[in-house]
C-alpha positions in Angstrom: 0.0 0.0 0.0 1.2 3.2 -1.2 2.0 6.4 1.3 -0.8 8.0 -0.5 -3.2 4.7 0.0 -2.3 4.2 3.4 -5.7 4.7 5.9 -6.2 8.5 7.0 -5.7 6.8 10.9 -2.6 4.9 9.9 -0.9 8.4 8.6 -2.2 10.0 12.0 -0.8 7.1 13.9 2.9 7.5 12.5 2.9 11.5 13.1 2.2 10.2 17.0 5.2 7.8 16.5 7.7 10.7 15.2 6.5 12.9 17.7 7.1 10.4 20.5 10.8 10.0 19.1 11.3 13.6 18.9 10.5 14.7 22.6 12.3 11.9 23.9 15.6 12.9 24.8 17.2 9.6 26.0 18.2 6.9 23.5 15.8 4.4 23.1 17.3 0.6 20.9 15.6 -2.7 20.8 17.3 -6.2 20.3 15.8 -9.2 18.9 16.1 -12.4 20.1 19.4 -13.1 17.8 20.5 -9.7 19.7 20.6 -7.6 16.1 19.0 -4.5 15.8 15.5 -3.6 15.1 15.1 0.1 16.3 16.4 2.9 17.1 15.0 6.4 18.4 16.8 9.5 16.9 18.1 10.2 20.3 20.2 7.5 20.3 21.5 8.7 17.0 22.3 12.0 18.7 24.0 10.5 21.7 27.5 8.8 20.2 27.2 10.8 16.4 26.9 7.4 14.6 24.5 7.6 11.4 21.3 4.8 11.3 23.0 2.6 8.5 26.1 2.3 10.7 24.1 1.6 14.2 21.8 -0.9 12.5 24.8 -3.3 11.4 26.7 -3.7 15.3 26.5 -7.1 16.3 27.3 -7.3 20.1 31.0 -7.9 18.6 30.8 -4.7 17.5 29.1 -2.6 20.3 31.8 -4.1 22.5 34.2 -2.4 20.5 32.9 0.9 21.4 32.7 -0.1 25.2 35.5 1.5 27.0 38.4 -1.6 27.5 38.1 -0.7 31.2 34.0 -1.6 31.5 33.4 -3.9 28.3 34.2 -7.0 29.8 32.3 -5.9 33.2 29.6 -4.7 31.4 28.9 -7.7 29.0 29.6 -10.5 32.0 26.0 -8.2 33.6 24.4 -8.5 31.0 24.5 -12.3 30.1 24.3 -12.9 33.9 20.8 -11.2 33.9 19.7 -12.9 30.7 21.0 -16.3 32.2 18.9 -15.9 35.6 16.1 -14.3 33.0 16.1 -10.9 35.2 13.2 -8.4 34.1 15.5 -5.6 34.0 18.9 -4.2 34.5 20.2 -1.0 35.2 23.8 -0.2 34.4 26.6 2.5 33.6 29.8 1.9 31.2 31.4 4.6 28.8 31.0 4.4 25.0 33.1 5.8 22.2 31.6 8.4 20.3 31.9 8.8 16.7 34.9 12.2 17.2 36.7 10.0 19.6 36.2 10.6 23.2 34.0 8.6 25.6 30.6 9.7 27.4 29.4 7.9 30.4 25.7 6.3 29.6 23.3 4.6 32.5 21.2 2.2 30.9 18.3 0.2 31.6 17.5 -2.8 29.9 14.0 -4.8 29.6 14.6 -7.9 28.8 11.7 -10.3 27.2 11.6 -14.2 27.6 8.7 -16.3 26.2 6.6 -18.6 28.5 9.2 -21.4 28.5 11.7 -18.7 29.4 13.5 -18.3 26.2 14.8 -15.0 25.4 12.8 -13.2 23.0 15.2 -9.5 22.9 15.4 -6.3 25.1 14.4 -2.7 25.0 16.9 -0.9 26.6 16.6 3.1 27.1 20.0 5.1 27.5 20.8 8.1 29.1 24.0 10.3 29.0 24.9 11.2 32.0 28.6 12.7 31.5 27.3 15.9 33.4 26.1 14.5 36.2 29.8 11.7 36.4 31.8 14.9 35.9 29.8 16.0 39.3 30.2 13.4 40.9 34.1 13.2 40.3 34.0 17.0 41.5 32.9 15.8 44.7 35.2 12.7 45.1 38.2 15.6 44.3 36.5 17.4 47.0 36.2 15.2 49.1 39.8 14.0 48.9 40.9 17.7 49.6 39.1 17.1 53.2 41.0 13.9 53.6 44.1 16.0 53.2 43.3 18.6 55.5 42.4 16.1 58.1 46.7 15.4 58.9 46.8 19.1 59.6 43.6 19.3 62.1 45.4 21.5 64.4 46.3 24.0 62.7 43.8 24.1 60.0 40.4 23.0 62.2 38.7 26.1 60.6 39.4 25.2 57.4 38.8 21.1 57.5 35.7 22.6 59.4 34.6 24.4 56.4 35.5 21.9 53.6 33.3 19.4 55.4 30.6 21.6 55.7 30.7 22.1 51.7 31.1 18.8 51.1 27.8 17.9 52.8 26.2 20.3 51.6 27.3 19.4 47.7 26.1 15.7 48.8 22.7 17.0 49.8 22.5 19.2 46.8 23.4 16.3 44.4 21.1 13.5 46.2 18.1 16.3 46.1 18.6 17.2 42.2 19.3 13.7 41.0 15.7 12.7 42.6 13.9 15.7 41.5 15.2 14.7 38.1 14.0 11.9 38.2 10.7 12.4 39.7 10.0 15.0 36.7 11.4 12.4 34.1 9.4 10.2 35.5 6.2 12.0 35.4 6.9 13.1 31.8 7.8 9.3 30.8 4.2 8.3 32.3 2.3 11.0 31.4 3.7 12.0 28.0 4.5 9.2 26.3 2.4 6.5 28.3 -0.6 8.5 27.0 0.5 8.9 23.5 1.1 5.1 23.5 -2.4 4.4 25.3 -3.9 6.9 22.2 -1.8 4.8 19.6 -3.3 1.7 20.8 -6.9 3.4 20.3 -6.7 4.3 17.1 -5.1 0.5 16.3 -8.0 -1.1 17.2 -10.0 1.6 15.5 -7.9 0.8 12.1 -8.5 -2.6 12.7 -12.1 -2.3 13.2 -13.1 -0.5 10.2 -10.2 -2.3 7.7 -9.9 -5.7 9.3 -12.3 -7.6 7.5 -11.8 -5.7 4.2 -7.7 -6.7 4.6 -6.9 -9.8 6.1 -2.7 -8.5 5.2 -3.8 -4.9 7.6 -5.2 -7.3 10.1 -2.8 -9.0 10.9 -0.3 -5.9 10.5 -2.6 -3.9 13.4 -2.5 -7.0 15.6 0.8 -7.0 16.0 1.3 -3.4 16.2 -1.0 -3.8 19.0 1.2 -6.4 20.6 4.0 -4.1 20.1 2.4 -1.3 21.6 1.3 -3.2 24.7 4.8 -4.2 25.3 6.1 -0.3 25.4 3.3 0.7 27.5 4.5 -2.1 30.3 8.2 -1.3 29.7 7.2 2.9 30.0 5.3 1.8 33.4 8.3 -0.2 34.5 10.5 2.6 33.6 8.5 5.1 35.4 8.3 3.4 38.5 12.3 2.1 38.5 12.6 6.0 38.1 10.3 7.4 41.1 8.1 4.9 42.7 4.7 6.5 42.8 4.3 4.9 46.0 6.0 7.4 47.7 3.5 9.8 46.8 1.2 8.3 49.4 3.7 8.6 52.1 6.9 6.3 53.1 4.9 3.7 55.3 2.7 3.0 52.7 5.9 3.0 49.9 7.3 0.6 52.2 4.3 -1.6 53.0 4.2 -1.6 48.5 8.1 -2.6 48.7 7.8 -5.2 51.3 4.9 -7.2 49.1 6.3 -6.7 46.2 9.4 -8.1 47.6 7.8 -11.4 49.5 6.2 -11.4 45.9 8.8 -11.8 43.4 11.4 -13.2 45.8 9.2 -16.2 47.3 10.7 -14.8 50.7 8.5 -13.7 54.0 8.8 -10.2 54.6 7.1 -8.4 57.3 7.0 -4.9 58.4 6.7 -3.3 62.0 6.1 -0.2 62.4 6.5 1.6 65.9 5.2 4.8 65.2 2.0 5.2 62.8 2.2 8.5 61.6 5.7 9.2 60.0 5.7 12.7 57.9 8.9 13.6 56.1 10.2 15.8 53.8 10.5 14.2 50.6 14.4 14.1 50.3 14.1 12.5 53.3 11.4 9.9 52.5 13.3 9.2 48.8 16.7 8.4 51.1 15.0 6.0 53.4 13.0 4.5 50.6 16.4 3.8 48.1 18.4 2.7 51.1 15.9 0.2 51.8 15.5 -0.8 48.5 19.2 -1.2 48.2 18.7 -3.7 50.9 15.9 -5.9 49.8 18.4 -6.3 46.3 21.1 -7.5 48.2 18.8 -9.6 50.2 17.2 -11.1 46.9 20.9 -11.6 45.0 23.5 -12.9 48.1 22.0 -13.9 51.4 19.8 -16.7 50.3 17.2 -15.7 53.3 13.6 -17.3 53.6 12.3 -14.4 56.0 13.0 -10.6 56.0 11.8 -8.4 58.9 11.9 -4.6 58.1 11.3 -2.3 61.6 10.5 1.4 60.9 10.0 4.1 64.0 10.6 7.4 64.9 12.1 9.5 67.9 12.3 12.9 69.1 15.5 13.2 66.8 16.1 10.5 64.9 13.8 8.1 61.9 15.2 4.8 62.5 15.0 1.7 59.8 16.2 -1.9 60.4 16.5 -4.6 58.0 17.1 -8.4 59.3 17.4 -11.5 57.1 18.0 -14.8 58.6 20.1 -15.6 55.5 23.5 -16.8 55.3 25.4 -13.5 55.9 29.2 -12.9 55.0 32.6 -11.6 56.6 32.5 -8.4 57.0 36.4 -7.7 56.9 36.2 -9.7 52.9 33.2 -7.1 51.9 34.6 -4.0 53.5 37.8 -5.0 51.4 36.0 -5.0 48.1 34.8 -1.7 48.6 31.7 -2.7 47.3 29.6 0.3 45.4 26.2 -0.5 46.7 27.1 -0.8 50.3 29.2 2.6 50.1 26.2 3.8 47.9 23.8 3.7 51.0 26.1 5.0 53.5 26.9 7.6 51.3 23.1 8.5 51.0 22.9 8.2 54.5 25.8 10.3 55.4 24.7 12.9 52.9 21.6 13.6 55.3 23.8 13.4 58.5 22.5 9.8 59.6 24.4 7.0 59.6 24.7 3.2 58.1 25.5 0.2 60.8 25.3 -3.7 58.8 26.3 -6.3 61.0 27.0 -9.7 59.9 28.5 -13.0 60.2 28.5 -16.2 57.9 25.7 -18.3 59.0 24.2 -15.5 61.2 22.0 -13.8 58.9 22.3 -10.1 57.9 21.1 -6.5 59.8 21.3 -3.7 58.7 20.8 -0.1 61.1 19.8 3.2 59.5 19.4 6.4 61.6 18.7 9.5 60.3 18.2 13.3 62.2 14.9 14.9 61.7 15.9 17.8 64.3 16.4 20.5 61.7 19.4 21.8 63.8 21.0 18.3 63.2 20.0 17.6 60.1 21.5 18.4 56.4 19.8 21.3 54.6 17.5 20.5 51.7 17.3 23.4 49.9 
């Protein structure tokens, strides 16, 4: 069927396509199930400088070449790990080559599809440059090592260590505060935007296929899977929303928690129950989003390591202080081996923690089960400014 011939609702339908690729900023690609191309949004174009003809050929042979050597091999051992255990999703960051030369620093976050029988039918995987926010985030590390050198001269340069911790928290803060605000507005737009031009799409499909179906048997069968096609975005735009600001939260952090303790004993075929000692817990929402992540970080280290069958989250609140404990009667680790590694997540949630002027406790022991202690100030005199 020529353009010319096409259905007046079909030509409407591709304008709402375009448009949906031209207002979305990050880069969206889909694999297939033999991992070659099929898509590609024109801001993943823009992102590494490559043209269509030239993205459309990579094999994975390929794409690892424009890995940085120091995260390809990291990178790819993820990604078949989470299509091996048939993970839903995967969230990542590596470097990539662009097209002049230098690198920029991508997160990514994968969807991965698997048929009924659990074979791997491809992945939609959205990426997002976030040089900016790595060249921040390296600012603060150099800042941050600055205060370590100023600690060997305390005494006679308290003032100034004094002062260069005060920035660094404050930097923390700032960072932790915009990065969730950014997401909590990309997540909206994600939702809103493009979950309801994908919910209109899907209207006028079946409204194509109503009025051409029977006339076409070829267009029938064309709209149908269209349909499919569409149905799959809308799940993977909800996922993505939710991954990116759980609307949970919205309702207040018992309730996010209450959501993130099902979902947990849900996916995870692990007990998880929830006490809390005080009823009515109001925070700000930098707060609340700290607690929430920290927790979350938790429950995913639960799920992946300590092989637990019952999980019992404790959430209260002082005078001073919101307190959060997470025990797992799983097989726990050596402390001294982890602390060693320098493992990202762990200094991930003390660094969140420490950003707000709480503090992170985990105590452990092989065969004794995992806890982990969260305390954080709610005394504004104590506490880290927001704003």
């Amino acid at each position: 069927m020529s353009p010319a011939a096409q259905p007046a609702p079909l030509l409407h339908n591709e304008e709402k396509f375009r448009l949906i690729a031209e207002h979305t900023s990050d880069g969206i690609i889909q694999f297939g199930a033999d991992n070659t191309i099929s898509y590609l949004s024109p801001g993943y174009l823009k992102q590494l400088g490559y043209s269509e003809a030239q993205e459309l050929v990579r094999t994975p042979e390929l794409i690892y070449e424009i890995v940085h050597p120091q995260d390809r091999d990291c990178l790819f051992a993820k990604i078949f790990a989470a299509i091996e255990v048939k993970a839903k999703d995967l969230l990542y960051r590596y470097r990539a080559r662009h097209r002049d030369g230098h690198y920029i620093w991508r997160e990514d976050h994968a969807n991965f599809e698997f048929d009924a029988q659990g074979h791997y039918l491809g992945a939609i995987v959205i990426c997002r440059d976030i040089t900016e926010r790595q060249h921040m985030q390296e600012a603060l590390q150099a800042e941050s090592a600055k205060a370590s050198l100023l600690v060997r001269d305390l005494s006679a340069r308290q003032a100034e260590l004094t002062a260069a911790r005060q920035h660094l928290r404050q930097l923390a803060v700032q960072n932790e505060f915009e990065r969730e605000v950014q997401l909590k507005h990309i997540a909206r737009e994600v939702h809103d935007e493009l979950g309801q031009l994908l919910t209109a799409l899907r209207m006028d499909m079946s409204l194509l296929e109503m009025r051409f179906g029977a006339l076409d048997p070829t267009l029938l069968t064309q709209v149908s899977g269209s349909k499919d096609l569409i149905d799959r975005a809308i799940g993977a735009v909800r996922r993505v929303a939710a991954n990116l600001r759980p609307p949970e939260l919205d309702l207040g952090l018992v309730q996010a928690i209450e959501y993130l303790c099902h979902e947990f004993a849900k996916h995870h075929n692990t007990a998880c129950e929830l006490k809390v000692t005080t009823p009515d817990i109001a925070l700000d929402d930098a707060r609340a989003v700290v607690v929430f992540r920290i927790l979350q970080e938790s429950l995913t280290n639960v799920a992946r390591y300590a092989q637990a069958s019952d999980v019992v989250i404790t959430l209260g609140l002082d005078a001073r202080e919101l307190g959060l404990q997470v025990r797992d009667n799983g097989v726990g680790f050596d402390m001294a081996a982890v602390a060693a590694r320098h493992t990202l997540g762990l200094l991930g949630m003390r660094e969140r923690a420490l950003a707000l002027s709480g503090h992170l406790d985990i105590i452990s022991a092989p065969g004794q089960g995992t806890v982990v202690n969260l305390r954080i100030p709610v005394d504004p005199e104590t506490a880290g400014s927001l704003s």
